[in-house]
Structure formats: structure tokens, C-alpha cells
C-alpha positions as CSV (number, residue, x, y, z in Angstrom):
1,X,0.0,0.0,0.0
2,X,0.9,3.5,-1.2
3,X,1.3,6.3,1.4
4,X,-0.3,9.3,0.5
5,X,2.3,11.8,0.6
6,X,1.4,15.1,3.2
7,X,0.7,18.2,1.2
8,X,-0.6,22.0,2.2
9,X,-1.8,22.9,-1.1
10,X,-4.7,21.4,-2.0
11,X,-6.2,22.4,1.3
12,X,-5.5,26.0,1.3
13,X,-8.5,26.7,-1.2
14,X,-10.6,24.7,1.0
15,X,-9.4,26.2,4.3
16,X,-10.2,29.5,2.8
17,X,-13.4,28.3,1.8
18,X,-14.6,26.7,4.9
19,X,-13.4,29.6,6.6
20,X,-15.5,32.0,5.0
21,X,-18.2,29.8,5.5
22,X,-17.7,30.0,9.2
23,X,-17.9,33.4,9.6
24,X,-20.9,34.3,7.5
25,X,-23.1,30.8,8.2
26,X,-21.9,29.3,11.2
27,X,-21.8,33.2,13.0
28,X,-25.7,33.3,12.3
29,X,-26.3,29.7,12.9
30,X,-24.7,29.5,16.4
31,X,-27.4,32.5,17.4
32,X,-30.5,29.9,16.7
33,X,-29.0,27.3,19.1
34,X,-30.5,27.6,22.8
35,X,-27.7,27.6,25.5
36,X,-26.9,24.8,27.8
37,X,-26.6,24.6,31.8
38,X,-23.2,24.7,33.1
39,X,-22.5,21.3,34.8
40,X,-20.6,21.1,38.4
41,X,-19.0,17.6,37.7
42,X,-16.8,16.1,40.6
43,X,-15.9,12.6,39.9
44,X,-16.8,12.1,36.5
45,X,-15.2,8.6,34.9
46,X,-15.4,8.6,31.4
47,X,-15.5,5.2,29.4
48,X,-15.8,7.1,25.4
49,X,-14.9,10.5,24.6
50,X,-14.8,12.8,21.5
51,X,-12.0,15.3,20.7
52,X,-13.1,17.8,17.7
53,X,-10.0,19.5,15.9
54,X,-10.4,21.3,13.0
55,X,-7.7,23.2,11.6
56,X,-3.8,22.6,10.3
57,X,-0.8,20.4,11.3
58,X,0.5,22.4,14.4
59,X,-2.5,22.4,16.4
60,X,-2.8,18.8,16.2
61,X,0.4,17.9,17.3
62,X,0.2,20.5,20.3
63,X,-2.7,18.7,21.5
64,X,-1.0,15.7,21.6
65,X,0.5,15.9,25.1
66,X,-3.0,16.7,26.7
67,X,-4.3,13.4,24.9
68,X,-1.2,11.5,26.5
69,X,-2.0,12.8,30.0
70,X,-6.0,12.2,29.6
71,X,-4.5,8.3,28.3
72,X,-2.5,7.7,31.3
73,X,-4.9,8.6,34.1
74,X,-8.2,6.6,32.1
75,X,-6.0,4.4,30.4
76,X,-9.5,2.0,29.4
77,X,-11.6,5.2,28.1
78,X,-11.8,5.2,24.3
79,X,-10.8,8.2,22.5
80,X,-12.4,9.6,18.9
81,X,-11.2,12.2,17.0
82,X,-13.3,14.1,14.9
83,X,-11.0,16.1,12.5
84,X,-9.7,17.5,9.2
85,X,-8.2,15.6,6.1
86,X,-5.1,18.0,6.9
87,X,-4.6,17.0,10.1
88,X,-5.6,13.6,10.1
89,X,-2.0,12.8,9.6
90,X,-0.8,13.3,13.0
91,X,-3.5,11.6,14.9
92,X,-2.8,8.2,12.8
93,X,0.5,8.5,14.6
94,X,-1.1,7.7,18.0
95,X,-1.7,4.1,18.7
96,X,-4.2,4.9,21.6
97,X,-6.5,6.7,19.3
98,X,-9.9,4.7,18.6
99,X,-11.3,6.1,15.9
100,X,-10.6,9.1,13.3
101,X,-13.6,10.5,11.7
102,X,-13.5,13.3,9.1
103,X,-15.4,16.1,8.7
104,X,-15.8,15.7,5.2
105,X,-17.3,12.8,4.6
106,X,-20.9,12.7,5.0
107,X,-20.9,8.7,6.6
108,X,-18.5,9.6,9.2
109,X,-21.1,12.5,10.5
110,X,-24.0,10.6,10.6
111,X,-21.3,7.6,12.3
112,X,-20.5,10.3,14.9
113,X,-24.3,12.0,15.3
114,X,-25.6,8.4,15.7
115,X,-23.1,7.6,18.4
116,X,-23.5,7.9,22.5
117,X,-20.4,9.4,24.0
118,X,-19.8,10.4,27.7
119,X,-18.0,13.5,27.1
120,X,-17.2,15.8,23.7
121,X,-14.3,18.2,24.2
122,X,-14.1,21.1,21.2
123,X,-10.8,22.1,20.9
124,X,-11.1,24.4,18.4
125,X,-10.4,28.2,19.2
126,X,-12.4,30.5,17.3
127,X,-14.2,29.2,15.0
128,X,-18.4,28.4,14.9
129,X,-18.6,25.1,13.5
130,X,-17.2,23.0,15.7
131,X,-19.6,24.2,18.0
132,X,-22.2,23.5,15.9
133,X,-21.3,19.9,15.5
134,X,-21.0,19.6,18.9
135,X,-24.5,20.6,19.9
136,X,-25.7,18.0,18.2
137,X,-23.9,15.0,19.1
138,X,-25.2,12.8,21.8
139,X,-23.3,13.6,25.0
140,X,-23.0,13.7,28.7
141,X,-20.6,16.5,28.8
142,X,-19.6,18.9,26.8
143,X,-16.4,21.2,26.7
144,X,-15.3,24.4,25.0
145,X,-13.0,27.2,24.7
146,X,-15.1,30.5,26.2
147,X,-13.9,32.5,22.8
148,X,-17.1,34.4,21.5
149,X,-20.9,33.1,21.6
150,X,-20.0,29.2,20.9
151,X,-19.6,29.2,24.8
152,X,-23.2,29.0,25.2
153,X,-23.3,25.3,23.4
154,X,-20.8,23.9,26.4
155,X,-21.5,22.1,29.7
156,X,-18.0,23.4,30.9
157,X,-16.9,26.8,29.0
158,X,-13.2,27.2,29.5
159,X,-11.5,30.5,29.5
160,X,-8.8,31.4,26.3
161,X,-5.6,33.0,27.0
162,X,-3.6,34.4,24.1
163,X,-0.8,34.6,25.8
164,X,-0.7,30.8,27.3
165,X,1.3,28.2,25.6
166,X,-1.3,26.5,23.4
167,X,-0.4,23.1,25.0
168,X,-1.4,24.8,28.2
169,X,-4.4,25.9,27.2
170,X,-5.4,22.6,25.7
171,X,-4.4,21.1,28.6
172,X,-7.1,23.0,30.8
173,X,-10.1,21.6,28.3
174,X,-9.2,18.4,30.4
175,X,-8.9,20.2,33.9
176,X,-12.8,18.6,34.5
177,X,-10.7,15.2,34.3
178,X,-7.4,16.0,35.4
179,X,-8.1,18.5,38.2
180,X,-4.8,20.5,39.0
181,X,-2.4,17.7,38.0
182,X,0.3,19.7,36.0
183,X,3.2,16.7,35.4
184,X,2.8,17.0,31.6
185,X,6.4,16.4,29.2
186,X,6.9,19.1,26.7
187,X,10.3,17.6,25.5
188,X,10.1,14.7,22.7
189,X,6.4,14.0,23.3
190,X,6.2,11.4,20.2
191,X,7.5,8.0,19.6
192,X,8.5,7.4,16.0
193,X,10.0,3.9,14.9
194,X,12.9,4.5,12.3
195,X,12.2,2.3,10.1
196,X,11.0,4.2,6.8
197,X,14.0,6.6,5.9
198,X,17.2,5.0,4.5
199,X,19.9,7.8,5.9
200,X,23.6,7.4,6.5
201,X,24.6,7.3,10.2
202,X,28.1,8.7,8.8
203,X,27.3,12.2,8.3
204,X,25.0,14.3,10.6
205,X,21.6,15.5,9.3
206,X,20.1,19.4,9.6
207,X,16.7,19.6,8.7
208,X,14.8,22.8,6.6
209,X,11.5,23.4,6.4
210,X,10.9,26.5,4.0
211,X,7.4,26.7,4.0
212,X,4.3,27.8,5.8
213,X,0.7,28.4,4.6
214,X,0.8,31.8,5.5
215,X,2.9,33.5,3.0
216,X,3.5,36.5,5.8
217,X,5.7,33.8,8.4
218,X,8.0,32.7,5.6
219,X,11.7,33.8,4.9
220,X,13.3,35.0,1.8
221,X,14.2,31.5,0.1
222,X,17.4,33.0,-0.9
223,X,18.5,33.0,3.1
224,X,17.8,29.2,3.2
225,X,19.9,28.5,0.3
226,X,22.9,30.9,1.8
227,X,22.3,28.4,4.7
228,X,22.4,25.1,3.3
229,X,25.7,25.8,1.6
230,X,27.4,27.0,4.7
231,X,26.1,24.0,6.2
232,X,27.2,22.3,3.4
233,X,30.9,23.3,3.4
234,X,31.0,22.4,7.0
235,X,30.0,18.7,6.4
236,X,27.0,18.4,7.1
237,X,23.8,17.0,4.7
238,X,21.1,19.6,4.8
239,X,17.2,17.7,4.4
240,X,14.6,20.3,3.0
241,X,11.1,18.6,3.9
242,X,7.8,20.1,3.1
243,X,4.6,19.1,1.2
244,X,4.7,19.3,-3.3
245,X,3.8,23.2,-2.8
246,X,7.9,23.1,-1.2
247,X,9.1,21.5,-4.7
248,X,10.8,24.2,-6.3
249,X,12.0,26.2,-3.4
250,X,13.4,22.5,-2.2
251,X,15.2,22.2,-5.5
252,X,16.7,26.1,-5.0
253,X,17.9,25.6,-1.6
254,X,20.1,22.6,-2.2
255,X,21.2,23.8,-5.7
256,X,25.4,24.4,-5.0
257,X,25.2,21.4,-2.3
258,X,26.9,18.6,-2.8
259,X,25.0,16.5,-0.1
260,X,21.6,18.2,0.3
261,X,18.8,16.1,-0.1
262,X,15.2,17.9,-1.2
263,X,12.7,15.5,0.5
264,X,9.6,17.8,-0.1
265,X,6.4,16.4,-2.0
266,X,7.9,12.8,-1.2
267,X,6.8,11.8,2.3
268,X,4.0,11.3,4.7
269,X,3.7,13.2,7.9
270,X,4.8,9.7,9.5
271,X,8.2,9.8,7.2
272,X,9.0,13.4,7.7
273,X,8.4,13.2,11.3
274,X,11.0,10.1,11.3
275,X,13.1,12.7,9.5
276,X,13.3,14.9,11.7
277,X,13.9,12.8,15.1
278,X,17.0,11.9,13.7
279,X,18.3,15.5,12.5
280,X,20.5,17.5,15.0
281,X,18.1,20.4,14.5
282,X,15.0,22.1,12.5
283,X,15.4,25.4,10.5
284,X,11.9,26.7,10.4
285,X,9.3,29.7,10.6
286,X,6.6,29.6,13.1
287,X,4.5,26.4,11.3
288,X,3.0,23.0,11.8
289,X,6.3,21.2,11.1
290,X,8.3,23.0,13.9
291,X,6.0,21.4,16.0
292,X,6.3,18.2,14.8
293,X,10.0,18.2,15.3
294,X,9.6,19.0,19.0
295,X,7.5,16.2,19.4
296,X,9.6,13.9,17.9
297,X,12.5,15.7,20.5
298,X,14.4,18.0,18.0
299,X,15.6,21.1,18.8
300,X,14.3,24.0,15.8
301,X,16.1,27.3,15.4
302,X,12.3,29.3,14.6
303,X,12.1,32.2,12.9
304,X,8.5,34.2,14.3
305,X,7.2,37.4,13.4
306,X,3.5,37.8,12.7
307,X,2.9,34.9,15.2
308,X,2.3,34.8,18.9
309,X,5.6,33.6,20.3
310,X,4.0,33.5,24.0
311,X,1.4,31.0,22.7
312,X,3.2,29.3,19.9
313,X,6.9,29.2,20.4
314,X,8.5,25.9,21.5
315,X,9.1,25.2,25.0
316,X,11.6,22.3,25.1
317,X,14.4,23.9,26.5
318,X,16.6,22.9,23.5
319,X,15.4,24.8,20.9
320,X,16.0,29.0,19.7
321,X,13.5,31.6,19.0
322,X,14.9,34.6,16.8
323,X,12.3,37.1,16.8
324,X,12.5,41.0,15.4
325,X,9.7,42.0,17.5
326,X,8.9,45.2,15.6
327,X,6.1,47.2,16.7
328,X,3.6,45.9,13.9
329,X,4.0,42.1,15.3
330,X,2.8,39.6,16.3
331,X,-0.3,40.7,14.1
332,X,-2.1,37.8,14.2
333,X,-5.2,37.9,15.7
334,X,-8.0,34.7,16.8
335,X,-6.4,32.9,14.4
336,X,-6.2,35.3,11.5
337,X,-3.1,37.0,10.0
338,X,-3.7,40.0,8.0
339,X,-2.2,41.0,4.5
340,X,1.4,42.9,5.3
341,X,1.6,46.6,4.6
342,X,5.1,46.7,5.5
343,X,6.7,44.0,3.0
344,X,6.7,41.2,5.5
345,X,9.7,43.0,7.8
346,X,9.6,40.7,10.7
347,X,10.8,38.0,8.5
348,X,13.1,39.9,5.7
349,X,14.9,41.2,9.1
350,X,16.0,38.4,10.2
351,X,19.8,38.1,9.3
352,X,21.8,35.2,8.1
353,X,24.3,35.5,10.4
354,X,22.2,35.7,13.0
355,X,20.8,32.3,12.1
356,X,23.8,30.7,11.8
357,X,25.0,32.5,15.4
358,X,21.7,30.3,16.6
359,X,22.2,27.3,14.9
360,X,25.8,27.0,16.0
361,X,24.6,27.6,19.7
362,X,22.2,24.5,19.4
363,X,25.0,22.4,17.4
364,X,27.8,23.2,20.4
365,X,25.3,21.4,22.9
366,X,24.2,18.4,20.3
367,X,27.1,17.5,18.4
């Protein structure tokens, strides 16, 4: 069997799409729904659960560490995920999942709508239909993020910093379960067998990710490739990995290498992320495959501008955050990044050698 190979592409019309839809159907929608009690629940045991996560890569992978904390303490309670074709991916990557539903397929809502579960936890952020889903499927319990009216559809309505850690705050959608246990690992958080990438043990591995589907997070292409061949020249084999929208840019930035290795377009999320646990470190913007790299334990240098470092950046310990922090970022905002008047400076900032001063610093502690 053929793996499909992980691509942002040919979602970002349809992420568009269904995000417009969102804010002009589900805004009106949510207004028809009646509100819910809130629910004091003290020992509450539950033996099936559904998790609803919309949305890309990075959020996925974030709430992984919640999911693994939930596991331990009800290690018999059956977990579903209701999710996205994009971010189905990383979900398939966790052996104590039950079952993955999509939200595009008509069968698996009706599978889900027909089903009895003892709690549904929504951990989507902003958006309306999630919430919409959720008031209609059969349940005990249910939990949500306190973000804008949707908070009326939850049993439990928990509050949204934008300043917490997004593992953090996903964390405290399980706080009805998990009470003030806090013992939660933020530092190689997901187990990958190495068993699909063929890569020489000989020479020692530095990973690139060039892309992000937000064209305001991403640096000039030209600094990656300046990168690579320094890293080249010193020995070691640069990896670009990425989805077939990262192609070209792949083939630019090891162009002048004589062992960089363009894996974009050519593996699943489970190959990459076997990728990247065994490179020394992750050159990256703020995206869904930094993430993934800290999961898998590998320190990223991250380059962030219109994001949210507070709630985004990684927290391993390990890993290096270069950020401009002009006086026009972070401008993202709920979720949204808006067009750049200023020619994307946060990113174009950013300086080669002060990349390389970062990368070095990681490489002195690994290598």
C-alpha cells in the first residue's frame, strides 16, 4: 500500500473556503442554538470521549501531550477524534487513538451523530462550527474554549488566553478530568519507529523546512539557500522537507550542495516526522512542522514574526527563537493573519548570520 504523501496545497482553497463559510453561516447559525446549563462535575469517569480538531498540522500535534496525560490517568476510556483531512496525519500517529472521523465525509457525520459518548471536548479556538457539530452530538458533557458566543453550546466553557502556551491551554479543556495535575512532558512527546527513511549514520543530518501556509511567516528562500551551503561546506547533509507546494523552493535551496537532499512532495507526515527525530536540529518559521520536530525531541532554530511567540513558540528547552519584535508584530489575531503593509519585515529582518550565530549555539550542545 501507497502512502499518500502530506501536502498543504490542496487544502488552502478549501481552508479558505470553509473559513468564510464559518464566519458568515456558522456566526448566524450559532445564534438559533439555545444555550446549555453549566455542569458542576466532581468525579466524573469517562469510558468514550470525542476530541473535535479542526484546523492545520501544528494544532494537532500540540494537542497531543494533553491526549497522552488524559491516556495515562483513564488508560481503558476510548478516545475519537473528529477532525480534518489535513490533520488527520498526525493523529494516525497515535496508537491509543480509537477512531478518526473526518469532517468531510458525510458517513462519518452521521457515524458520529448516531453515536452515545460520555464527554465531547471542542478544541477548536475560534471558530463556529465546531460548536455547531457539537451541539448535536449525543453527549454527557460537553467542553469548549469561552472564545465568542459558541460558549453557550458547552456544559463546561473554559476560559482562552492568548498569551498561554497553546499546549497549556489545551491542557485545561481536560482540567474537569485531570483536576490540578500539571506533570505533563513538553520535551520529545512522540514516539517514532525508524524504520522508513534509509539515511547514513556517517554524516550528521540538519533539517529545513521553508514553508508555511501563511505567506506572511515565511523567509526570503534566498537565506535558506545561503544556509544550506554554509552548512554544506562544513560537512554536514542539509534535508529540505515540506509538502509538493515546497518542490521548487526545495530544489533552490540545495542547488550548489553537494549533499543536500530535497525531500519535499515525497513523504508522509509519518516519514518526515521520522526525518526529523533523527536530525540534530530544524530550521523553520513559526508552522506545523516546527512542531512536529519537537514532538519527535528535535531542537528548531524558529524564525517568528506575525505569530504569537507566548502562545506558539516551543518550550523544550533545546530549541532557539529569533524574533525581530517590531512594533507591527505579532499581528495575528483569533487565528487570522492579515495581509502585510510593511513588505513582511519581521521575516526579511532576520539576518543570516544571526541564524547561523543560533544554529551554531544548538550544534555546540548536540554534536
Amino acid at each position: 500500500m501507497v502512502s499518500k504523501k502530506f501536502s498543504y496545497s490542496k487544502e488552502n482553497i478549501n481552508v479558505f473556503l470553509f473559513k468564510k463559510l464559518d464566519n458568515i453561516l456558522g456566526k448566524r447559525l450559532i445564534k438559533f442554538l439555545p444555550s446549555v446549563k453549566n455542569k458542576n462535575i466532581n468525579e466524573f469517569r469517562p469510558n468514550q470521549i470525542l476530541l473535535i480538531r479542526p484546523g492545520g498540522i501544528g494544532d494537532a500535534v500540540l494537542l497531543i501531550p494533553a491526549i497522552k496525560f488524559f491516556k495515562r490517568k483513564f488508560p481503558f476510556c476510548k478516545i475519537d477524534i473528529l477532525c480534518e483531512k489535513r490533520n488527520s496525519g498526525v493523529f494516525k500517529l497515535l496508537p491509543y487513538v480509537n477512531k478518526i472521523f473526518f469532517y468531510h465525509r458525510l458517513k462519518d457525520i452521521l457515524m458520529v451523530l448516531l453515536k452515545k459518548y460520555d464527554a465531547v471536548i471542542d478544541t477548536e479556538q475560534y471558530h463556529y462550527l465546531s460548536a455547531i457539530f457539537c451541539f448535536f452530538i449525543r453527549s454527557t458533557l460537553k467542553i469548549g474554549f469561552a472564545t465568542n458566543e459558541r460558549k453557550k453550546i458547552y456544559h463546561k466553557d473554559i476560559y482562552y488566553s492568548q498569551d498561554d502556551y497553546e499546549v497549556f491551554s489545551f491542557l485545561n479543556l481536560f482540567r474537569t478530568f485531570l483536576k490540578n495535575e500539571n506533570r505533563i512532558d513538553l520535551k520529545g512527546f512522540l514516539s517514532i519507529e525508524n524504520r522508513f527513511i534509509n539515511l547514513s549514520k556517517n554524516i550528521s543530518c540538519i533539517g529545513i523546512f521553508p514553508g508555511a501556509t501563511i505567506k506572511e511567516r515565511k523567509w526570503p528562500k534566498e537565506n535558506f539557500r545561503k544556509i544550506a551551503r554554509w552548512l554544506d561546506k562544513r560537512k554536514f547533509r542539509v534535508i529540505v522537507v515540506g509538502g509538493k507546494e515546497d518542490i521548487n523552493v526545495g530544489n533552490y535551496i540545495v542547488e550548489g550542495t553537494k549533499n543536500g537532499i530535497n525531500m519535499a512532495g515525497n513523504t508522509t507526515l509519518k516519514e518526515t516526522a521520522e526525518i526529523l527525530s533523527r536530525c540534530k536540529l530544524l530550521l523553520t518559521s513559526d508552522s506545523g512542522i516546527m512542531h512536529l520536530a519537537i514532538a519527535v525531541g528535535t531542537p528548531v532554530v524558529a524564525l517568528f514574526g506575525a505569530g504569537i511567540e507566548k502562545k506558539w513558540a516551543p518550550r523544550d528547552g533545546k530549541s532557539i527563537i529569533i524574533n525581530k519584535h517590531l512594533s507591527c508584530s505579532p499581528c495575528t489575531q483569533f487565528g487570522y493573519t492579515p495581509p502585510c503593509p510593511n513588505n513582511v519585515r519581521c521575516m526579511k529582518e532576520i539576518s543570516v548570520i544571526e541564524v547561523k550565530e543560533a544554529i551554531d549555539a544548538i550544534l555546540d550542545k548536540t554534536v
